[in-house]
C-alpha positions in Angstrom: 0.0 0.0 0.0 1.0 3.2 -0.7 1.1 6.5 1.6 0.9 9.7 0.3 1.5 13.0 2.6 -0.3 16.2 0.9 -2.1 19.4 1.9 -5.0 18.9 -0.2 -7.3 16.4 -0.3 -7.8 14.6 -3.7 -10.7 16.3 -5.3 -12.9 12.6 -5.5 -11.7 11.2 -2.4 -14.2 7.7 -2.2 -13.7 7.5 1.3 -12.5 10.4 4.0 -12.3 10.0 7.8 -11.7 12.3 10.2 -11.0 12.1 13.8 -13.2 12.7 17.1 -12.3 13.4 20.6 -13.9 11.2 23.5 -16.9 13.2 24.6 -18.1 13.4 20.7 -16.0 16.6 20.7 -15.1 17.4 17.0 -11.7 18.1 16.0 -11.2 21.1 13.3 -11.4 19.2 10.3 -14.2 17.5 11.7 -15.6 21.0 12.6 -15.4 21.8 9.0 -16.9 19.0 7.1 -19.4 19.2 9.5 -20.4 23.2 8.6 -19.9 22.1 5.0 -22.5 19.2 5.3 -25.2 21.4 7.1 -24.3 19.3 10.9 -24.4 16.1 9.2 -22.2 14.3 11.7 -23.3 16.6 14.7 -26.8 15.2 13.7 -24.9 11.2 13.3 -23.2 11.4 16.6 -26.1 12.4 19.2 -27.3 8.5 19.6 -25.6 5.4 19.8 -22.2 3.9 21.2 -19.5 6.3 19.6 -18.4 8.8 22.0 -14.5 9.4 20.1 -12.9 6.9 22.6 -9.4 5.6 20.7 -10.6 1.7 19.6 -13.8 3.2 18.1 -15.2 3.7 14.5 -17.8 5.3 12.8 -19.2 4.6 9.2 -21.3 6.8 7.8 -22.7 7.0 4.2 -21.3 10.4 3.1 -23.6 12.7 3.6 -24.3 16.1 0.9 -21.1 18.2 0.9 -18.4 15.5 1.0 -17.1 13.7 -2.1 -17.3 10.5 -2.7 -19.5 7.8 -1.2 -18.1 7.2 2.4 -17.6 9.5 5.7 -15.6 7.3 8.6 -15.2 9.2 11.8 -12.3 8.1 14.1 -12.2 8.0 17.6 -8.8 9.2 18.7 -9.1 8.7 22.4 -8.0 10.9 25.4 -5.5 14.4 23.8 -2.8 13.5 26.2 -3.0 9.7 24.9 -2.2 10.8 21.4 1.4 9.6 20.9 3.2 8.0 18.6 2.0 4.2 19.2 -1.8 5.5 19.7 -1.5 6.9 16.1 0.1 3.8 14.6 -2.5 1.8 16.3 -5.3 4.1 14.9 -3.8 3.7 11.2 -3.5 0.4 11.7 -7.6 -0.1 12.8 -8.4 2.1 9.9 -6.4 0.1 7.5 -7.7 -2.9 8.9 -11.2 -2.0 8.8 -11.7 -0.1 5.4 -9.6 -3.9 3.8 -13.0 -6.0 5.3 -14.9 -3.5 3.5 -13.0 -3.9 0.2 -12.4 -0.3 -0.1 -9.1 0.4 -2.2 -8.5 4.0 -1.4 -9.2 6.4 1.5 -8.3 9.9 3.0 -7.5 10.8 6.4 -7.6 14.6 7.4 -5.3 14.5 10.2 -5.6 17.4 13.6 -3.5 17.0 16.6 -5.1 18.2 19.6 -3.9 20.6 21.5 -2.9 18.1 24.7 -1.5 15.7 22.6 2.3 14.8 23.5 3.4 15.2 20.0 2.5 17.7 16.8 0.2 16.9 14.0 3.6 15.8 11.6 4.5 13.2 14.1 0.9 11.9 14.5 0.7 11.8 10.5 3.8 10.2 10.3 3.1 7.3 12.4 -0.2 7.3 11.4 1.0 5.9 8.2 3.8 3.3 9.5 0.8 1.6 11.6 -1.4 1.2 8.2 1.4 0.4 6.1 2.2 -2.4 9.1 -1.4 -3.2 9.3 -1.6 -3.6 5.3 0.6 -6.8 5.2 -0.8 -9.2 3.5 1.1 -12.9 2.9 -1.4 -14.1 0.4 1.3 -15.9 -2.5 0.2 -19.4 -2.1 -3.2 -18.8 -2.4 -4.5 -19.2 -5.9 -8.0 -17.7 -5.7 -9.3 -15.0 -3.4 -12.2 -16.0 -1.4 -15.1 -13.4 -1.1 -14.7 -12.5 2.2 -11.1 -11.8 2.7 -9.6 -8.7 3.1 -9.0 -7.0 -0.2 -5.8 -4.9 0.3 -5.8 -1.2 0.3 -3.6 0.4 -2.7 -3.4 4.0 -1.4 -3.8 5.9 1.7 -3.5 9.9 1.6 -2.7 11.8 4.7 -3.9 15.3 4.7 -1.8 18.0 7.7 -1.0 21.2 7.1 2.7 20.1 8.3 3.8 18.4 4.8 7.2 18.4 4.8 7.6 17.8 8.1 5.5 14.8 8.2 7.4 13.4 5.2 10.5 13.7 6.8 9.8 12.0 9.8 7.6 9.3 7.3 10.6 8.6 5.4 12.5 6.4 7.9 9.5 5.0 9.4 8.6 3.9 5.8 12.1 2.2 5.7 11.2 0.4 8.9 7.7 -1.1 7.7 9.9 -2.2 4.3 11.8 -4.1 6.9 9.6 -5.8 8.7 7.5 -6.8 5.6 10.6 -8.7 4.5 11.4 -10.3 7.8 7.4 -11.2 7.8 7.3 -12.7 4.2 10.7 -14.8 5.5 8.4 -15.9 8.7 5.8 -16.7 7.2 6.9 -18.9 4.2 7.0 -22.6 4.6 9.9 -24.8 5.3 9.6 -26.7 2.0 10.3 -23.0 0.4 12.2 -21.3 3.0 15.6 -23.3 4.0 19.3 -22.1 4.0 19.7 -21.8 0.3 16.6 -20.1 -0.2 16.9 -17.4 2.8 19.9 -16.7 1.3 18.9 -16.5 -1.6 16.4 -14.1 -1.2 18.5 -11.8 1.2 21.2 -11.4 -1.7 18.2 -9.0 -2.7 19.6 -6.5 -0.3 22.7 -6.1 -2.8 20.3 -3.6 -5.1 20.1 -1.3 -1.7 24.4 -1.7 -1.2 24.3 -4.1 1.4 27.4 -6.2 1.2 26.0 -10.3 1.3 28.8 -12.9 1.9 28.0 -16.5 2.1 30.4 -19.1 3.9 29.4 -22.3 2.6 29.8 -25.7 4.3 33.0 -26.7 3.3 34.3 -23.3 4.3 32.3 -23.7 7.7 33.9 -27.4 8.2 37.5 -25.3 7.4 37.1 -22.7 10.2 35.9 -25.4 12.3 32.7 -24.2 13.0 31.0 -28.0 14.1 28.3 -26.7 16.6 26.9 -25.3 13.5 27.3 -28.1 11.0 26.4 -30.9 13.7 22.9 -29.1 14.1 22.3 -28.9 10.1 23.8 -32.4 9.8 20.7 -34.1 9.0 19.2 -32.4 6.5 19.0 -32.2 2.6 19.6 -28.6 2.8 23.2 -27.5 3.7 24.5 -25.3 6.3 25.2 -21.6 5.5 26.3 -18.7 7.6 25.0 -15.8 6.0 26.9 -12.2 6.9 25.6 -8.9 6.0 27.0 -5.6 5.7 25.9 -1.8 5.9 29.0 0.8 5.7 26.9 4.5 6.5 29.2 5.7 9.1 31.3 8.9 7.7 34.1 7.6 9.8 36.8 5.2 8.0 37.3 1.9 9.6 34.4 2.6 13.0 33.6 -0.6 14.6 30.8 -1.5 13.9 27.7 -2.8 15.4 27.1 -6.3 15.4 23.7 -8.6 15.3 23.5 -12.1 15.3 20.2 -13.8 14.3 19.4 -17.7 15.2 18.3 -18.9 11.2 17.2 -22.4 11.8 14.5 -22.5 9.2 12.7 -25.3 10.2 13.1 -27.1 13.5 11.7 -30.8 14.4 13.6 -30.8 17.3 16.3 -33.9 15.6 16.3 -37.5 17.7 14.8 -35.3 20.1 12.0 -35.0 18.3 9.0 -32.3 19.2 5.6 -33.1 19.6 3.4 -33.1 16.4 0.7 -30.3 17.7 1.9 -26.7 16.6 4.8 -28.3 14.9 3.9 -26.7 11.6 4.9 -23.1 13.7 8.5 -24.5 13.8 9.0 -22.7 10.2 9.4 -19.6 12.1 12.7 -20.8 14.3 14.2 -17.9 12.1 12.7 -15.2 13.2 15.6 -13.9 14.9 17.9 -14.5 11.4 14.8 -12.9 9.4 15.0 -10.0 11.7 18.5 -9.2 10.9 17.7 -9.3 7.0 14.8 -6.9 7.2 16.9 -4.5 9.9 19.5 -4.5 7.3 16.8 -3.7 4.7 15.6 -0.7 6.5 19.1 0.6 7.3 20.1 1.0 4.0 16.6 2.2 2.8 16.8 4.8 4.8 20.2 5.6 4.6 21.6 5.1 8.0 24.6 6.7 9.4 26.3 3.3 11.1 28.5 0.7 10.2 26.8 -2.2 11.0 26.7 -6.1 10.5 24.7 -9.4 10.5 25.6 -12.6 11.0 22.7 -15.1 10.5 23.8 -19.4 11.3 21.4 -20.9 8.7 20.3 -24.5 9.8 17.4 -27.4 9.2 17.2 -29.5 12.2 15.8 -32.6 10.5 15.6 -36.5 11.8 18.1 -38.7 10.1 21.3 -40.8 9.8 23.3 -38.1 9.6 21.8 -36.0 12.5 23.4 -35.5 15.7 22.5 -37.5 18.4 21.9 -36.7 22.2 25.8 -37.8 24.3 27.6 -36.4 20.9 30.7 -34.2 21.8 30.8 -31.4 19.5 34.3 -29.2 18.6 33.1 -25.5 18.6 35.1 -22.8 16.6 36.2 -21.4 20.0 37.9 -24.9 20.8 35.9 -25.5 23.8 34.1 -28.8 23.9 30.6 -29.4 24.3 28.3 -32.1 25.3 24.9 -32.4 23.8 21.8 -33.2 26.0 19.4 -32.2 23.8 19.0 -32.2 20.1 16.0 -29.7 20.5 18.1 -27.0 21.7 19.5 -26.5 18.8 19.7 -22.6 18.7 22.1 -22.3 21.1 24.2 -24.5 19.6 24.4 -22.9 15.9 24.5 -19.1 18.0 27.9 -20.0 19.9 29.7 -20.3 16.7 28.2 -17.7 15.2 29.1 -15.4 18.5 32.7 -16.7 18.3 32.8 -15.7 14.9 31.6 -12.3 15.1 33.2 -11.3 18.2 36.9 -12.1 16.6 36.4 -11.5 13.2 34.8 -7.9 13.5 35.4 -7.0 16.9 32.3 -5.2 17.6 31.2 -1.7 19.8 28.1 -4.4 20.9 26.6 -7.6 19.7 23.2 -8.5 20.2 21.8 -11.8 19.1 18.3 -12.0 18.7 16.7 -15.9 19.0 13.3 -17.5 19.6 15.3 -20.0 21.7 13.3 -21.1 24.7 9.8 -22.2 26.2 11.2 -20.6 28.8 11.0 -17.3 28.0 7.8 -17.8 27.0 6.5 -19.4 30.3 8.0 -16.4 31.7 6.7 -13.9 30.0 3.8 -15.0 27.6 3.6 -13.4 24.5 4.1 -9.7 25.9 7.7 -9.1 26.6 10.5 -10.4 25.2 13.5 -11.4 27.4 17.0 -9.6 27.5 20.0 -10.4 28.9 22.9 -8.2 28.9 26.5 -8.6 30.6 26.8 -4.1 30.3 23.7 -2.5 31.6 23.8 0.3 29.4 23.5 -1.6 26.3 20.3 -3.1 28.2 19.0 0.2 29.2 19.2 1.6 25.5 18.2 -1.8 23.9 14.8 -1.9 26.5 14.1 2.4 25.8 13.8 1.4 21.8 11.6 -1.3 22.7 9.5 0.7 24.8 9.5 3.6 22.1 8.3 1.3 18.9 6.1 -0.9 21.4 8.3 -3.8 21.2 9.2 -4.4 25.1 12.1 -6.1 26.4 12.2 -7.2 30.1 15.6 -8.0 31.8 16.5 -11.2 33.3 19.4 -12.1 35.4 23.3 -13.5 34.6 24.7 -14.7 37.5 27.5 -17.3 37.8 25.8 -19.5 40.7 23.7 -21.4 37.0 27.2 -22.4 35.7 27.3 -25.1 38.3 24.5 -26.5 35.8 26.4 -26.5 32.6 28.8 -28.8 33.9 30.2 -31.7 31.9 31.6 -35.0 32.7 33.2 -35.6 29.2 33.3 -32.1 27.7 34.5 -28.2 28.6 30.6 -28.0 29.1 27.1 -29.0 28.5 24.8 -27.6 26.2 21.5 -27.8 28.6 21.2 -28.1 32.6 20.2 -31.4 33.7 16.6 -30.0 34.4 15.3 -28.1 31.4 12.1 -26.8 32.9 14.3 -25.1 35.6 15.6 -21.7 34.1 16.5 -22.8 31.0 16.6 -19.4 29.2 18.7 -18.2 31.7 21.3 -21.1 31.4 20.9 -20.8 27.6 22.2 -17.3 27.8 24.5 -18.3 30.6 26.1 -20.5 27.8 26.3 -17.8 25.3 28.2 -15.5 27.3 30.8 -17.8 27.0 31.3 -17.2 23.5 31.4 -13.7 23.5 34.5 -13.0 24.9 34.4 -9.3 26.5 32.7 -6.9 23.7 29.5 -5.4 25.6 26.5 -8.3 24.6 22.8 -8.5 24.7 20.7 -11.7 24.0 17.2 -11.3 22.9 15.0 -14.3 23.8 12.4 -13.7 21.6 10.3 -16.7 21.4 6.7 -16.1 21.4 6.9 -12.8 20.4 7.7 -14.3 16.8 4.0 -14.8 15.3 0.7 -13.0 16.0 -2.0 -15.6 16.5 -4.4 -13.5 16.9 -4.5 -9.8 14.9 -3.6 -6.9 16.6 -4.1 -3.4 15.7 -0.4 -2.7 13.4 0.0 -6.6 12.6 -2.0 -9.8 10.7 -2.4 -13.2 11.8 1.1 -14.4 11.3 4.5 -13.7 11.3 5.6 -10.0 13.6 8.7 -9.0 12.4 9.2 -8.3 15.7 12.9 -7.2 16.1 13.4 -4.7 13.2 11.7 -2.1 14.8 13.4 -2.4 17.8 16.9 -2.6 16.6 16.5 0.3 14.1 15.4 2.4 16.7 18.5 1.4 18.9 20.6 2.3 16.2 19.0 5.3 15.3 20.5 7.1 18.8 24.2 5.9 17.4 24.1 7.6 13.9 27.0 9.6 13.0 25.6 12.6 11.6 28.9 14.9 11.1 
């Protein structure tokens, strides 16, 4: 879908809204399509349910005065509400509405109230990220539209009197939306179309935007030594990869640069340890993380971002066969360090302590964080509301949990503490992969054994399991696949930019 930011309102708009204060209170454009339409929507809002509070809409058939067939009026909540996650949600329920109605074009005439926390440009701005977020649609395998799904919107026109501001501050958000949309169509395609090959495949896309994309293949992964990796992707028809990505926007020769690593196991039946059949199908999205990285890398060099930056995504099936690893296996990883596998099922951590070795000593990083749907854990934790961090620098976790608080995607800390190690114990190796008792903290002994791996660059972990797929809609985001990550990251960067 496309947004457009104007100061005029197309001449034969076929839908307008305009937005109401709780109370029925008008705001000034609504003031003046009212006068225009002789109190047509004074008259419409004296009975019924729709008092302008934020979740509410209003369809009217447009009355005399307007153009075009359809008059929605908005309910934009409490003034001092009004901020930038209030608007994207708002976009996002107008989107989402005017698609079940099959309407292919609308026009929003955008005021910001006078208590609202930020100006009329900002609310347009985000406005339009929440409809183009809300506008996904991951419709390719379907080969005939059924009559009552959403037909998706082609253009939406924002109307403020603050143009080019508004378009300024639309430009990066527009990035971000392009980002997640590509970490969503990763998501959500199946296994038997998305595996290593094919994600990589599909990220060497980013070269038209100036990304660098280098692929280390398997028998350049069995050279460096990197056998956590290859013993998780063992069993499959599709071969390992590690995928690495690069963005040079800093204006400073050789800066370190920021570093994300992204779990990519593309589909995961848990190996000999095999999972249970119910929800199995879901396990397509065990790359969220890696999918993440793509579309952050996306929106970084759509937007133009002032940052040297990398991603490094470990790109693994975990599939049942004679060549899978096996539960008792003792495993070589790049760093040297030995490892005993428990559990063929937790496979993320063993393809992301290669891929932290790597990163830390090949690019020597300002930060890494890796970004994983890697436990249950997490999830029994946290449900699907937060996703967990864990940090060994509490400033990176500070600034990491303020860009997830300001694009809506939260973070909550938990703890490192050396008293877990006593868990990770071996008999036969440097160290075990799981604790004996999975059910007992196991996020927090799966990020206890990442540490390890990171040597002493600053390091955040982002469990994000659960926050991966939407199974219910929500107001900026389908049934399916989140993105969630890109946002969150971007934003993070964002405060880091080398402007001069």
């Amino acid at each position: 879908m496309k947004v457009v930011i104007t100061s005029k309102a197309p001449a034969a708009a076929p839908v307008v809204a305009v937005g109401v204060l709780p109370g029925r209170r008008l705001t000034p454009a609504a003031a003046t399509l009212d006068a225009a339409t002789g109190g047509a929507l004074t008259r419409a809002l004296r009975d019924g349910r729709f008092d302008g509070a934020r979740d509410q809409l209003l369809d009217l058939r447009a009355p005399d005065g307007v153009d075009g067939h359809r008059l929605i009026l908005i309910g934009l909540g409490k003034p001092a509400e009004l901020d930038r996650l209030a608007s994207e949600e708002i976009g996002g329920r107008l989107v989402a509405y005017l698609a079940e109605e099959h309407e292919p074009e609308a026009t929003i005439l955008i005021d910001a109230p006078e208590q609202a926390p930020v100006g009329v440009a900002e609310i347009a701005a985000h406005l339009g990220l929440g409809a183009r977020l809300r506008a996904y649609r991951f419709d390719r395998y379907r080969t005939k539209r059924r009559p009552e799904d959403p037909a998706p919107m082609r253009r939406l026109t924002l109307v403020t009197d603050a143009v080019r501001e508004a378009r300024r501050l639309f430009r990066p958000l527009d990035a971000a939306a392009s980002g997640v949309a590509f970490a969503r169509d990763l998501v959500n395609g199946p296994g038997n179309a998305v595996h290593p090959e094919s994600f990589v495949d599909q990220a060497r896309a980013l070269t038209e935007l100036g990304v660098g994309v280098e692929v280390v293949t398997e028998n350049q992964l069995r050279k460096l030594g990197m056998n956590a990796l290859l013993a998780v992707g063992g069993g499959s028809a599709h071969r390992p990869r590690l995928l690495v990505l690069r963005w040079r926007g800093s204006a400073r020769r050789n800066a370190a640069p920021f570093a994300f690593v992204g779990k990519g196991v593309t589909f995961d039946t848990g190996g000999i340890s095999i999972k249970p059949a119910n929800r199995m199908e879901e396990m397509k999205g065990d790359m969220a993380g890696g999918a993440a990285v793509v579309g952050l890398m996306r929106t970084l060099a759509e937007r133009e971002a002032a940052v040297d930056v990398v991603g490094v995504i470990p790109l693994v099936e975990n599939m049942v066969s004679g060549q899978a690893y096996r539960p008792g296996d003792v495993v070589t990883t790049l760093s040297g360090r030995t490892i005993e596998v428990v559990d063929t099922d937790a496979e993320g951590r063993m393809i992301l302590i290669d891929a932290l070795h790597y990163t830390a000593t090949r690019f020597k990083p300002k930060a890494i964080v890796d970004m994983a749907t890697l436990t249950g854990s997490v999830v029994r934790a946290l449900g699907h509301v937060y996703a967990g961090v864990f940090a060994n620098d509490d400033d990176l976790a500070e600034r990491l949990a303020a860009a997830g608080r300001q694009v809506g995607e939260r973070l909550w800390r938990l703890p490192l503490d050396p008293d877990y190690d006593d868990h990770l114990k071996s008999d036969i190796a440097d160290i075990r992969q799981c604790a004996p008792d999975e059910d007992s903290a196991d996020a927090v002994h799966a990020a206890q054994l990442l540490q390890r791996f990171i040597g002493d660059v600053p390091w955040a972990h982002l469990d994000i399991a659960g926050r991966d797929f939407n199974r219910k809609a929500r107001p900026t985001g389908p049934v399916g696949a989140t993105g969630f990550g890109v946002r969150l990251l971007d934003a993070f960067l964002a405060g880091h930019e080398d402007r001069s």
